[in-house]
One Martini backbone bead per residue (centre of mass of N, CA, C, O) as a GRO file, in nm:
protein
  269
    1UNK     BB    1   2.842  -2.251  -3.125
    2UNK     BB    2   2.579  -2.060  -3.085
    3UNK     BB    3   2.261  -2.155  -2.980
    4UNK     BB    4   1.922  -2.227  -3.102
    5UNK     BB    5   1.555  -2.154  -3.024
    6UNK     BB    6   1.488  -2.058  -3.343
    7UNK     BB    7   1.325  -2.108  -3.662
    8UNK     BB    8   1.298  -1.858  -3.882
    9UNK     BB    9   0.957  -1.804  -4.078
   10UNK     BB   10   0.884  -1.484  -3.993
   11UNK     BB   11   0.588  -1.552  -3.788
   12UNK     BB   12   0.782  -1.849  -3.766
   13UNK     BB   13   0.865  -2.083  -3.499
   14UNK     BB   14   1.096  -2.328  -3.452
   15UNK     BB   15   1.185  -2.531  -3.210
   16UNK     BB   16   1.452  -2.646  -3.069
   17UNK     BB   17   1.587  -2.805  -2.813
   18UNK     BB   18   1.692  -2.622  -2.660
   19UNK     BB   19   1.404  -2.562  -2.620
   20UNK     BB   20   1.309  -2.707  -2.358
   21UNK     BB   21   1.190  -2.878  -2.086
   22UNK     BB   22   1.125  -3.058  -1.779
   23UNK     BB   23   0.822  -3.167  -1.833
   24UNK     BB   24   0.885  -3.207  -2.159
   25UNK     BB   25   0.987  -3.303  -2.467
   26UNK     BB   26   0.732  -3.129  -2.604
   27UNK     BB   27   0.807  -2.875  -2.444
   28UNK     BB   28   0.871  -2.525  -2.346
   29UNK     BB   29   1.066  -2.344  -2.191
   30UNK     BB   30   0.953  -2.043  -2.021
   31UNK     BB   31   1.245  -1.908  -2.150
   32UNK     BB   32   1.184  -1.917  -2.434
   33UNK     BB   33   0.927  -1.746  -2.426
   34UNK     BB   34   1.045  -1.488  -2.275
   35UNK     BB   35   1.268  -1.471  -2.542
   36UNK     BB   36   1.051  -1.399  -2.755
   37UNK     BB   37   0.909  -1.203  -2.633
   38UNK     BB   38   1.148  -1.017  -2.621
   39UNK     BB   39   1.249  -0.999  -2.939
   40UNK     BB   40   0.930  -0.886  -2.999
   41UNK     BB   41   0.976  -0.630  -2.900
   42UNK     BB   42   1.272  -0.559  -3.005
   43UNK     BB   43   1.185  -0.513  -3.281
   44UNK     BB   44   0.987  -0.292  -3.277
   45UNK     BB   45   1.166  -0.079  -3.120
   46UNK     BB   46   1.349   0.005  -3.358
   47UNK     BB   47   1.116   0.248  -3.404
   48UNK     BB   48   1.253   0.344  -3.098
   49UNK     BB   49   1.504   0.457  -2.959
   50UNK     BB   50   1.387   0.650  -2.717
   51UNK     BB   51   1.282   0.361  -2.610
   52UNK     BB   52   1.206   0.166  -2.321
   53UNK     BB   53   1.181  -0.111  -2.124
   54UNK     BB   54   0.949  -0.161  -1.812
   55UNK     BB   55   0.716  -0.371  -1.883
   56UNK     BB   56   0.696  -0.758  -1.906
   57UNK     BB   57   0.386  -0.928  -1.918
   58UNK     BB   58   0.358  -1.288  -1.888
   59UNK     BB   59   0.130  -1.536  -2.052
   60UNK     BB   60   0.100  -1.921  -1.927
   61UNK     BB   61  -0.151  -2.062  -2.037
   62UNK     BB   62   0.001  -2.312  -2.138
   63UNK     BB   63   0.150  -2.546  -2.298
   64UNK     BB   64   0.417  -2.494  -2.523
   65UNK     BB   65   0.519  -2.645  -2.841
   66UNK     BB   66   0.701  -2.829  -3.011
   67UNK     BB   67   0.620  -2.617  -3.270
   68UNK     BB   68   0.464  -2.432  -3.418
   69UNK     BB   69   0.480  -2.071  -3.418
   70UNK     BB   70   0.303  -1.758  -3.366
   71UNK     BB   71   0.396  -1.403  -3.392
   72UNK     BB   72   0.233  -1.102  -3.229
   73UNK     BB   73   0.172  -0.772  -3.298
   74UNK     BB   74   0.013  -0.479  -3.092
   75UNK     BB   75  -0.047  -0.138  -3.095
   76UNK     BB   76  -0.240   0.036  -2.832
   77UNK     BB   77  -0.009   0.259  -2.763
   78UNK     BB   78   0.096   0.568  -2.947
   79UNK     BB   79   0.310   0.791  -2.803
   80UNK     BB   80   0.528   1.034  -2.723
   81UNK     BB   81   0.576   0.827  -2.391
   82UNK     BB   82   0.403   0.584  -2.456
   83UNK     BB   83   0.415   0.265  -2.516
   84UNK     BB   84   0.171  -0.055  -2.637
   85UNK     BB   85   0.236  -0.370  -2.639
   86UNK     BB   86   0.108  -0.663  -2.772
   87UNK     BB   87   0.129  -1.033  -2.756
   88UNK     BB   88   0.126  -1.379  -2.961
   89UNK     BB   89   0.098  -1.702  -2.915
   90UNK     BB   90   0.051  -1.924  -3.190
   91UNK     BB   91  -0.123  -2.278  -3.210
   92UNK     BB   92  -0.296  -2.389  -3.428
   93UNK     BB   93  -0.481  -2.120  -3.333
   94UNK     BB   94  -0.398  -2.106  -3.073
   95UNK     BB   95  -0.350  -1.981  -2.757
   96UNK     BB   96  -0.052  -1.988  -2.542
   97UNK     BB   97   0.079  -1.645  -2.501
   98UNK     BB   98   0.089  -1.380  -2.362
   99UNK     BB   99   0.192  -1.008  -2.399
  100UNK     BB  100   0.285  -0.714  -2.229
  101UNK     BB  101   0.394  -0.364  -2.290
  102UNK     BB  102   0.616  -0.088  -2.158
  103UNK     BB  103   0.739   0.191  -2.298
  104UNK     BB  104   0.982   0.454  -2.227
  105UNK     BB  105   1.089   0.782  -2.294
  106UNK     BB  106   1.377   0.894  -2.288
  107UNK     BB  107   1.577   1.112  -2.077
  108UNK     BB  108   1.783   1.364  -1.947
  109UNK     BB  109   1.889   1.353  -1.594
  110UNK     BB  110   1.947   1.490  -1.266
  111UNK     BB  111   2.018   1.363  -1.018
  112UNK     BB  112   2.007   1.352  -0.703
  113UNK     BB  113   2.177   1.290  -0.381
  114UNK     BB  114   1.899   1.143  -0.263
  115UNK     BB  115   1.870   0.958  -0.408
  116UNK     BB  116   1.847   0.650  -0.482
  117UNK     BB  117   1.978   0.351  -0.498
  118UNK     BB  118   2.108   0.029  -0.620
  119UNK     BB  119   2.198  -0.266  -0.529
  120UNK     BB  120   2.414  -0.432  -0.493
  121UNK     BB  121   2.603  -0.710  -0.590
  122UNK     BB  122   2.663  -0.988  -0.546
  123UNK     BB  123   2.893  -1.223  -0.512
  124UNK     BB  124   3.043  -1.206  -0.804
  125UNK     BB  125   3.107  -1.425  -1.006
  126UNK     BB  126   3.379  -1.441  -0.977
  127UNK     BB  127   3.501  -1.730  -0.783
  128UNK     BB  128   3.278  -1.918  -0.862
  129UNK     BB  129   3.135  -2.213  -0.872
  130UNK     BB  130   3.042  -2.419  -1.110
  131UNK     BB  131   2.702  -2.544  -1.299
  132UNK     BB  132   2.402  -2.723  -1.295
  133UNK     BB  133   2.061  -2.821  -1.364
  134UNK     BB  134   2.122  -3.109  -1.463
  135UNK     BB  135   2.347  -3.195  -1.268
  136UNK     BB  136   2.160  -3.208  -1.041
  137UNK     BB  137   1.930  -3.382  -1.161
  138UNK     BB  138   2.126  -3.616  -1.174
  139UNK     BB  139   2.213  -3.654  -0.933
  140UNK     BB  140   1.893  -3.754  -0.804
  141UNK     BB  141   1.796  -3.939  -1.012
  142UNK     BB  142   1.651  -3.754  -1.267
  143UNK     BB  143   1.411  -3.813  -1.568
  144UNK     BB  144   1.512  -3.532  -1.720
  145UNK     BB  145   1.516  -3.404  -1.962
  146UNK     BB  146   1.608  -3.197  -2.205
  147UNK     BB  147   1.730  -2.790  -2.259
  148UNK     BB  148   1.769  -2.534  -2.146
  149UNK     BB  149   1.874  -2.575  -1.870
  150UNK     BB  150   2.130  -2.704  -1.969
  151UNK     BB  151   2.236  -2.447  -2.073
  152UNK     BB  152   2.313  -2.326  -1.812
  153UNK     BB  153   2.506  -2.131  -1.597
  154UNK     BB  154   2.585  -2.189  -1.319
  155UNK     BB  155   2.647  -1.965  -0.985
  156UNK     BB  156   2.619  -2.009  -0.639
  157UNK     BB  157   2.564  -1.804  -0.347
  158UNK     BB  158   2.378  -2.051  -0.279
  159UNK     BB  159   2.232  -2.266  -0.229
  160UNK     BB  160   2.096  -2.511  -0.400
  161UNK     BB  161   1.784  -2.661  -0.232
  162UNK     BB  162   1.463  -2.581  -0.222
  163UNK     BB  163   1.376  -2.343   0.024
  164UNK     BB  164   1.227  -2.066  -0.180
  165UNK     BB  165   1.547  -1.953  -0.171
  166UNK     BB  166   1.794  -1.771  -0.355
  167UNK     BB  167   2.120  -1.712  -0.500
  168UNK     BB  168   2.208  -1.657  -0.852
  169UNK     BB  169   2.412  -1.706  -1.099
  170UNK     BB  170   2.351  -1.629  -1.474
  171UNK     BB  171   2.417  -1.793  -1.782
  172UNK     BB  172   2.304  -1.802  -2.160
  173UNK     BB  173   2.433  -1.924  -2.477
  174UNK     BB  174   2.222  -1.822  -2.633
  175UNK     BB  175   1.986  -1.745  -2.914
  176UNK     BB  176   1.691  -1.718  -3.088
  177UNK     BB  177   1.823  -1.634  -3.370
  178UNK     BB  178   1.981  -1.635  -3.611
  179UNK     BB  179   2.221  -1.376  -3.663
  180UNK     BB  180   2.119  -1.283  -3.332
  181UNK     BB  181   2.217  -1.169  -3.084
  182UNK     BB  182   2.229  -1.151  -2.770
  183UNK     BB  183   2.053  -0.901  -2.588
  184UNK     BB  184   2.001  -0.752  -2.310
  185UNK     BB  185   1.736  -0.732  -2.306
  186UNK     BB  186   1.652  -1.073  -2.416
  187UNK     BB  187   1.831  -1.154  -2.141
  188UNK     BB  188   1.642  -1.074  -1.921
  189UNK     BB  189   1.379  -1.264  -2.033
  190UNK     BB  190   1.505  -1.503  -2.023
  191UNK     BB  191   1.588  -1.552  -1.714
  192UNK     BB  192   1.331  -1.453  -1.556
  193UNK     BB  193   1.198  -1.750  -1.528
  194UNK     BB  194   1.430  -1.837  -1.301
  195UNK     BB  195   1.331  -1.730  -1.038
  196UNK     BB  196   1.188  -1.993  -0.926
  197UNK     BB  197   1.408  -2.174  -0.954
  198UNK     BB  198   1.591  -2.040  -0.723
  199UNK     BB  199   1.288  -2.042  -0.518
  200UNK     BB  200   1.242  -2.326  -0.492
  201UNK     BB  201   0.976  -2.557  -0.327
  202UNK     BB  202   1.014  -2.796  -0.116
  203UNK     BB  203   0.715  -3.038  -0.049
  204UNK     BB  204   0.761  -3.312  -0.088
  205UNK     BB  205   0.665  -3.570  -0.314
  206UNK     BB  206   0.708  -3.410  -0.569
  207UNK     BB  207   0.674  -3.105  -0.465
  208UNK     BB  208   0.613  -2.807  -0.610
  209UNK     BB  209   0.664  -2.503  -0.808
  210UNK     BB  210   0.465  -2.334  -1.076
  211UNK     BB  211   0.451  -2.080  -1.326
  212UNK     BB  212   0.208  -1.866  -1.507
  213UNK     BB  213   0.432  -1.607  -1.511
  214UNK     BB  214   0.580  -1.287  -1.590
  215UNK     BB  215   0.687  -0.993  -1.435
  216UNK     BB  216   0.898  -0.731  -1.564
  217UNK     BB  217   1.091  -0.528  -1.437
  218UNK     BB  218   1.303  -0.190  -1.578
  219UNK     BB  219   1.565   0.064  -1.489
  220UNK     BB  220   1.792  -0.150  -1.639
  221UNK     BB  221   2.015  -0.278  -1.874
  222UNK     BB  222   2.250  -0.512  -1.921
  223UNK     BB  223   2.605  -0.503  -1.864
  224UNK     BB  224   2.632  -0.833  -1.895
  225UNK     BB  225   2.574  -1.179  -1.905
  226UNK     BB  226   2.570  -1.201  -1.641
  227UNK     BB  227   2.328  -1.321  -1.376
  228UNK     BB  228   2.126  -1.189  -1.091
  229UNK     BB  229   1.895  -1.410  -0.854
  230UNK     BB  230   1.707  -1.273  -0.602
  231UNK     BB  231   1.486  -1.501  -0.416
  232UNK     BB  232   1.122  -1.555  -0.301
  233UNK     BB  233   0.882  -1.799  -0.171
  234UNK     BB  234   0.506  -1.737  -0.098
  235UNK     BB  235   0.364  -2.020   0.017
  236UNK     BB  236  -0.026  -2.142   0.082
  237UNK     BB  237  -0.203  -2.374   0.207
  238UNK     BB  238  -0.372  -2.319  -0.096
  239UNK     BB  239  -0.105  -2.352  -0.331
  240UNK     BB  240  -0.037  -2.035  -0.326
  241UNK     BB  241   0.185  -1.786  -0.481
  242UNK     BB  242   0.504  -1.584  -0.473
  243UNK     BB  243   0.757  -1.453  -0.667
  244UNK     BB  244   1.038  -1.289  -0.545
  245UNK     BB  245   1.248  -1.052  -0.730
  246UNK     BB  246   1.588  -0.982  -0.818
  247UNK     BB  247   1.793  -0.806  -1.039
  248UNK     BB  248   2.108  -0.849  -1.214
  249UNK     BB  249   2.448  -0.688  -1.225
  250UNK     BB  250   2.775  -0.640  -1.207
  251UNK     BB  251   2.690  -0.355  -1.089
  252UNK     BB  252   2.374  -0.439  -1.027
  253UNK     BB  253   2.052  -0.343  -0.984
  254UNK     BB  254   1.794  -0.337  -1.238
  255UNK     BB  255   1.538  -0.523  -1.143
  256UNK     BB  256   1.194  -0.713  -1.154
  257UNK     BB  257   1.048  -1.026  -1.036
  258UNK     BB  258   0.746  -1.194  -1.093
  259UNK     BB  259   0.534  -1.456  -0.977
  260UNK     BB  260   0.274  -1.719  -0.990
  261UNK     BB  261   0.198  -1.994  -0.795
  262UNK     BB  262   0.197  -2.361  -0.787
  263UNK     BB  263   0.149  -2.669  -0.709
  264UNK     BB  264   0.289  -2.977  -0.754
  265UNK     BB  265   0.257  -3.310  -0.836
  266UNK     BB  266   0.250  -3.655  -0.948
  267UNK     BB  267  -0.081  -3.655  -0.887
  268UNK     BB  268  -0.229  -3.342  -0.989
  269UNK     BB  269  -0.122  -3.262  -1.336
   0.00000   0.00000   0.00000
């Protein structure tokens, strides 16, 4: 049975632990956020059929509770090339995560023969072994919560190391809310938060990168469950920096996905 990260009561939704964080097991994991927020896009959307999602950046406010969560959202321009739609999620009335959003209408057009392509897909899935962000958690013997990242099915085509960069094949057999499977379009925002652990940057001393937001464009949606992150994080003497990423499907690259990102330490806070 596929499991659910929110049960939802109208525009409340309660995250199951399946949503849960690596950094407390009372928080929501940003991949949760970045799900529940493009469930919210896709829900609007069905009342344009002839519009895609090109891009959906959210901001990870604050840390978001596993608790009662309230998904709001506004259409601030409806036109009729362009729609653009603000999104809010509210805990016990407090803004905890925004997200804009930019659909653009659909038509048919002959490409010419010099158009740029897009990048071929990386070696995978098939054939590649698999793991998990949990078991390599626990092979280090790090007392890491469990919730969604527990849940992720990794293919690495390259080392998970923690060296800044690296590319792996990912899916997520879980869904936003009951009754719904998990849509193309929903599973790129929800895989989109992983672009950092992809390229996440061990700086010694327990000390890495996260990032407070996730910038998505996309060129088209995904054809396949598996999805692939080539990433890589550029980070400055200031402790500040930005995670770039590639997204693929197995016909090849779909869209990008940024982060800007910061260190953080067990002393830090």
């Amino acid at each position: 049975m596929t499991e659910v990260l929110f049960d939802r009561d109208g525009e409340v939704y309660l995250p199951t632990p399946a949503s849960g964080s690596p950094w407390h097991p009372n928080m929501l994991h940003g991949g949760a956020v970045s799900g529940l927020f493009g469930f919210g896009v896709e829900q609007q959307a069905t009342a344009w059929p002839d519009f895609r999602l090109g891009r959906l950046t959210m901001d990870l406010l604050r840390p978001v509770p596993r608790a009662a969560l309230k998904l709001s959202s506004r259409l601030r321009r409806d036109g009729g090339r362009l729609k653009a739609l603000d999104l809010a999620l509210h805990h016990d009335g407090k803004l905890v995560a925004s997200a804009s959003a930019v659909l653009q209408k659909a038509h048919a057009i002959t490409l010419p023969a010099h158009a740029p392509t897009p990048a071929v897909p990386p070696p995978g899935p098939d054939g590649l072994a698999e793991t998990g962000i949990q078991a390599m958690l626990d092979a280090k013997g790090l007392k890491i919560p469990r919730g969604l990242h527990s849940r992720v099915q990794l293919r690495p085509v390259t080392p998970w190391n923690e060296s800044g960069q690296g590319t792996s094949w990912l899916n997520l057999p879980v869904t936003i809310v009951a009754g719904t499977p998990l849509t193309p379009l929903v599973r790129a925002t929800l895989l989109s938060d992983l672009s950092n652990g992809v390229a996440q940057l061990n700086l010694g001393n327990a000390t890495g990168t996260i990032n407070a937001d996730i910038n998505l464009n996309l060129f088209r949606y995904p054809d396949s469950e598996w999805l692939a992150i080539q990433a890589q994080t550029q980070l400055q003497p200031t402790g500040l920096g930005l995670v770039q990423g590639t997204l693929f499907d197995t016909r090849g690259a779909i869209g990008y996905v940024t982060q800007v990102v910061q260190s953080y330490g067990e002393f830090t806070g």
